[in-house]
C-alpha positions in Angstrom: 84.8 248.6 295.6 85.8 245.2 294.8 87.8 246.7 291.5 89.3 249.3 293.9 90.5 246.6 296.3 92.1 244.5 293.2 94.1 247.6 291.9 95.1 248.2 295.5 96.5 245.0 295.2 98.1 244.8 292.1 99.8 248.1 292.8 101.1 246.8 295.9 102.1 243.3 294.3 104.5 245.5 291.8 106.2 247.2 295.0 106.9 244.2 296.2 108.9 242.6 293.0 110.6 246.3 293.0 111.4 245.3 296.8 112.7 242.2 296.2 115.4 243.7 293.6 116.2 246.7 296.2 117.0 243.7 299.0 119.0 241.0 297.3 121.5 241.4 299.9 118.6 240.6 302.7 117.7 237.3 303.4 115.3 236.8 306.1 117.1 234.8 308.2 120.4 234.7 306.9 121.5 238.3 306.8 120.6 240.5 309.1 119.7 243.9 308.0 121.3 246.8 309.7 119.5 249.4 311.7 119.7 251.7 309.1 118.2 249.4 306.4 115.4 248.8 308.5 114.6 252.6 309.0 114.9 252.5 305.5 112.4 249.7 304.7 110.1 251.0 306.9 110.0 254.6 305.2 110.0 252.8 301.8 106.9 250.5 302.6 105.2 253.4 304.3 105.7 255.3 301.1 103.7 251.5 299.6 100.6 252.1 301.9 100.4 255.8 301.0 100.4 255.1 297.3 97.6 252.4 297.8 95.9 255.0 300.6 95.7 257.2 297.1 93.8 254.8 295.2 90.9 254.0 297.8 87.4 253.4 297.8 85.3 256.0 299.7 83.0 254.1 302.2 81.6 258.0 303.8 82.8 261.3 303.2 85.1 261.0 306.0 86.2 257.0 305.7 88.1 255.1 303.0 88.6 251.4 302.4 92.1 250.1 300.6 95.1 247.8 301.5 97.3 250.2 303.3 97.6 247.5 306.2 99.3 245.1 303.9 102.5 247.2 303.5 102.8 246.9 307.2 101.6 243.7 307.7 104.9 242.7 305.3 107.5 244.9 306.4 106.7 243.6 309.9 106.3 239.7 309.1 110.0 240.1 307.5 111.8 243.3 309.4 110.3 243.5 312.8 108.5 245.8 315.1 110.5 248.9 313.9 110.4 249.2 310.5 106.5 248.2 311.4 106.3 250.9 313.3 108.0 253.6 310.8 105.7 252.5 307.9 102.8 252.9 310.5 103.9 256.5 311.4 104.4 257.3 307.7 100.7 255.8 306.4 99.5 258.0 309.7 101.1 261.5 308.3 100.4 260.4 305.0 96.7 260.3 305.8 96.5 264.1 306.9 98.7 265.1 304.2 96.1 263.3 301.5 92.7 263.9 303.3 93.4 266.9 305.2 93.6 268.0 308.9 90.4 266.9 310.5 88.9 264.2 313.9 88.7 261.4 310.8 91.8 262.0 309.2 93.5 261.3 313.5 91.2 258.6 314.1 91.9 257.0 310.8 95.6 257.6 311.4 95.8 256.5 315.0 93.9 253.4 313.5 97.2 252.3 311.3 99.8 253.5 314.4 97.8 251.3 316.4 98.1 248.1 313.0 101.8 248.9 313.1 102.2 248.4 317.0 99.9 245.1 316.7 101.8 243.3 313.8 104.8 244.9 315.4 104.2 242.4 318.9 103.1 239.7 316.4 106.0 239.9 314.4 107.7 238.3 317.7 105.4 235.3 317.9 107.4 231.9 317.0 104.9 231.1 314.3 105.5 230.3 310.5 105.5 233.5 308.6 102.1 232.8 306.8 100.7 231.7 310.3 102.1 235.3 311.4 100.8 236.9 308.2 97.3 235.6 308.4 97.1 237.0 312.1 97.9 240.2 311.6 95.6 240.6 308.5 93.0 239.2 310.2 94.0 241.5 313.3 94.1 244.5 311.2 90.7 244.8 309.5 89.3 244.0 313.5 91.0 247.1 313.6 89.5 248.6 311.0 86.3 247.1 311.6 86.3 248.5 315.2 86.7 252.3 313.7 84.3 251.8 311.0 81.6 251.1 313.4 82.0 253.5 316.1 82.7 256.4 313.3 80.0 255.5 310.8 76.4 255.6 311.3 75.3 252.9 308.9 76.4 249.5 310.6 74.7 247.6 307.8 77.1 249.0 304.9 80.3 249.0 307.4 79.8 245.1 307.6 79.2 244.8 303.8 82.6 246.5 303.6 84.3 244.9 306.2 83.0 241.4 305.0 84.0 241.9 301.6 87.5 243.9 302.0 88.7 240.8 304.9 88.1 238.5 302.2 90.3 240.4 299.7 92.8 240.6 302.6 93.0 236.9 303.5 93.5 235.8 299.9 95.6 239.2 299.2 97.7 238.0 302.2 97.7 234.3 301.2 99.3 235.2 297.7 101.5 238.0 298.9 102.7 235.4 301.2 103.8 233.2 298.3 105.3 235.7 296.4 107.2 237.2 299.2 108.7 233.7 300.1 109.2 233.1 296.1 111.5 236.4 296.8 113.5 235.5 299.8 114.3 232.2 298.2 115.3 233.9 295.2 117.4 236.3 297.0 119.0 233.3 299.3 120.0 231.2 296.0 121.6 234.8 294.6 123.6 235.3 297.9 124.7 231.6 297.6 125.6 232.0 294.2 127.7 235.0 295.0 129.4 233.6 297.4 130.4 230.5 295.8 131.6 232.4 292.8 134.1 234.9 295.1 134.5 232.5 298.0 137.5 229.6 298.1 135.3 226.4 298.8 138.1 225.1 301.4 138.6 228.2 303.4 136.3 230.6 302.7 138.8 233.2 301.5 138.3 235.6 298.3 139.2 233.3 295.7 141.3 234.2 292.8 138.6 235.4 290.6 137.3 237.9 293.4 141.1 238.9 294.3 142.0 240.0 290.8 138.7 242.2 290.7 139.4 243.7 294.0 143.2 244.2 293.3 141.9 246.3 290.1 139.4 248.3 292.1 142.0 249.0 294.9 144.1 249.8 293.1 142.3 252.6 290.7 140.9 253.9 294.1 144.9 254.1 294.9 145.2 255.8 292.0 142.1 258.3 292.0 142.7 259.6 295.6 147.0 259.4 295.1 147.1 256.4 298.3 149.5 253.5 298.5 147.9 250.1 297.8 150.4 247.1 299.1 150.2 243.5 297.7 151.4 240.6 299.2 152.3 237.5 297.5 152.2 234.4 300.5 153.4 230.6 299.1 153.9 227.6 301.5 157.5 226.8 301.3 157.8 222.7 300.5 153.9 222.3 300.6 154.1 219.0 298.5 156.3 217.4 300.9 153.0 217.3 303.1 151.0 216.9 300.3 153.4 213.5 299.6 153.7 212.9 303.5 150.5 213.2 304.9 148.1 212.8 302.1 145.6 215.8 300.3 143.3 215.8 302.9 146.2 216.7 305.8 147.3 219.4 303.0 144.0 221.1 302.8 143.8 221.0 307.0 146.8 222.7 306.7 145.3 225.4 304.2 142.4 226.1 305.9 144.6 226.7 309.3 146.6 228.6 307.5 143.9 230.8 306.2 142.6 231.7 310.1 146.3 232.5 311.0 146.4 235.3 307.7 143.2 236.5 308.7 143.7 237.0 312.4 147.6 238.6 312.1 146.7 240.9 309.1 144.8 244.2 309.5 140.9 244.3 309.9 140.6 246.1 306.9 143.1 244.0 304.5 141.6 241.6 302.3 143.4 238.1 302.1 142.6 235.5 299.3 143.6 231.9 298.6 144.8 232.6 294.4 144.9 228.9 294.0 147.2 225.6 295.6 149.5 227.1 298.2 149.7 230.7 297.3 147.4 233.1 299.0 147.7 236.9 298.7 147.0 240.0 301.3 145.7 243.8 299.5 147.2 245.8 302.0 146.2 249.5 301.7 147.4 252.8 303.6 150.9 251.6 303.9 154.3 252.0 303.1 156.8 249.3 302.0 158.2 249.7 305.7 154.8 248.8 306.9 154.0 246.6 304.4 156.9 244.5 305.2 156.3 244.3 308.9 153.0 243.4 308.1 154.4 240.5 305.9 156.7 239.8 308.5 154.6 239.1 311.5 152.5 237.0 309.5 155.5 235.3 308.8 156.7 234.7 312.0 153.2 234.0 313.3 153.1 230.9 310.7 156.3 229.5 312.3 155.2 229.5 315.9 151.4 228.2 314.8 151.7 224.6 315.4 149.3 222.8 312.5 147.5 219.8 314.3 146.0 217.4 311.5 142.3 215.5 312.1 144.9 212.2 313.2 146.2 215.3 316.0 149.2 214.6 314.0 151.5 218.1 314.7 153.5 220.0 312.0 154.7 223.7 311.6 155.5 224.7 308.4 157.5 228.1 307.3 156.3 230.7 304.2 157.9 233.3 301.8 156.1 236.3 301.2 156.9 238.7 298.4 155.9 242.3 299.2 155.6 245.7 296.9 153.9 248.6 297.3 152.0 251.5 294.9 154.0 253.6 294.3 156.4 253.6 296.7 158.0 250.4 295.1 156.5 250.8 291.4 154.7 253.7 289.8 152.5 250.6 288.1 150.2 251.7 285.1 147.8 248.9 286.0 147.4 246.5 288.6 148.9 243.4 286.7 152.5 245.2 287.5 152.3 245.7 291.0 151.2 242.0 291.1 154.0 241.2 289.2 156.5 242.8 290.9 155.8 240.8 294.3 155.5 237.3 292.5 159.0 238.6 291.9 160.2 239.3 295.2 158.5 236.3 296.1 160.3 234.0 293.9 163.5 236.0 295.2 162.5 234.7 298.7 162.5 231.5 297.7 165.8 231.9 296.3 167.1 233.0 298.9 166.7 230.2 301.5 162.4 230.4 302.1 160.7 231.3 305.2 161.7 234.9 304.4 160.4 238.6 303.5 161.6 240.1 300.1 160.3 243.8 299.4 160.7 245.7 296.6 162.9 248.6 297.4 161.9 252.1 297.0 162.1 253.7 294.2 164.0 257.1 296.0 167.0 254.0 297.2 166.8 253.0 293.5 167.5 256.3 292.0 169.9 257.6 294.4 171.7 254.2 294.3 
């Protein structure tokens, strides 16, 4: 039994560094999964107790002994009460499928409905999660236990089995418990990692690495499905007079108010980006150079009105130029580099022309009939 047990739990060890691949994006705690990944984790780790269901040691004809309970003692611990209770539901079927339709097969099943709606309540307790953990192991072979002995005859070999499977469970649970937080720390220094290499430090925009690899997918998704794809090319206009003025640290108050103001008078679905000093940039997709440019323009005119207030509650406005072309309404571009291109150039014509200013690229219909 005792061999059965271990397999049970190096099986179920191996899911869980499989798991921890699957949920880099999840970090208990810091990203909250959707409903729809938690459905998902739920099936998956019901899918875990079914596998370790398969290799179980035979206490009766009708009763078997494994780690099922773990998978749902994990899911819960991290996911809550529902994916607890999908993995439950799954182990359940998963039972009749494996052992057939009979009273042993329900009562064993009801047995890991009724684990899953117990780890799911503990799951809410404002414990630590190997405090939580240790509960609900512990809670689970009572469970167990409680079937064992009002379905089996021979109360001396259920407590030999009981006895020896809790003590597998505890130190199961107490090393699942380490590798499990060994996992979410990994996956937390990952996310951090990501973000600081696509993230500006000072205002949390896409930085200029992350804007050039999401200007080339836009715009081969532009390509591949025949849609526009709109750049927008946004400088400060006399930024190093504040700079010279104020001092660095006013100039990077300025920048990070300047980043909210992009944010919240572009579209939800545009992507802006700081691409280094005073220059940010706007993807704009789905939109003509008429749209384009009114887009450009209300951000324009939004920065004017916005009145800057520095940590000394020092007030400034300050104006930008914004260079604006479109895919393909302005260029058919081979690659993403020329459509840049082509609004660092009607940005530079913006500054030309006087600053706080709109430039577009015309369309290329005006140009040919012109």
């Amino acid at each position: 039994m005792t061999n059965i047990l271990f397999t049970n739990f190096c099986i179920f060890v191996t899911f869980l560094y499989l798991s921890g691949l699957l949920s880099q994006k999840y970090v208990a705690g810091v990203v909250s999964p959707s409903f729809t990944v938690k459905v998902n984790a739920g099936l998956l780790f019901g899918i875990y107790g079914i596998i370790l269901m398969y290799y179980s040691f035979p206490i009766d004809p009708r009763f078997f002994a494994d780690l099922r309970h773990l998978a749902i003692m994990v899911i819960a611990t991290y996911l809550g009460w529902l994916p607890s209770l999908i993995a439950g539901m799954l182990i359940a079927l998963g039972r009749l499928i494996l052992f057939g339709m009979s009273a042993s097969s329900a009562i064993a099943g009801a047995g890991m409905l009724l684990i899953s709606v117990v780890c799911g309540i503990l799951s809410r307790a404002h414990w630590n999660r190997l405090g939580k953990m240790l509960l609900m192991s512990v809670s689970s072979m009572l469970v167990i236990l409680f079937i064992m002995w009002m379905n089996i005859p021979n109360h001396q070999k259920v407590f030999t089995v009981f006895t020896q499977q809790l003590i597998i469970s505890v130190l199961a649970t107490v090393v699942i418990y380490m590798l499990t937080e060994y996992i979410n720390t990994s996956n937390k220094l990952f996310l951090q990692m990501k973000k600081n290499s696509e993230t500006d430090y000072l205002t949390s925009l896409h930085n200029l690495r992350q804007f050039e690899q999401l200007l080339s997918e836009r715009f081969l998704e532009a390509q591949h499905f025949s849609e526009r794809l709109g750049v927008l090319v946004v400088d400060i206009d006399h930024f190093k007079q504040i700079n010279d003025t104020y001092g660095h640290a006013a100039g990077d108050v300025v920048l990070q108010q300047l980043s909210k103001v992009l944010r919240d008078h572009s579209r939800s679905f545009d992507e802006v980006s700081r691409n280094g000093g005073e220059e940010f940039s706007v993807l704009v997709p789905e939109a003509t150079i008429d749209e384009t440019a009114a887009i450009a323009e209300r951000i324009r005119a939004a920065v004017e009105d916005h009145v800057f207030i520095l940590e000394d509650r020092t007030k400034i406005r300050i104006t930008v130029s914004i260079g604006a072309a479109v895919h393909p309404d302005t260029i058919r571009s081979k690659n993403a580099k020329e459509l840049l291109q082509q609004a660092d150039r009607e940005l530079y014509r913006a500054k030309e022309s006087g600053r706080n200013r709109v430039c577009s690229a015309s369309e290329i219909n005006d140009l040919i009939l012109s």
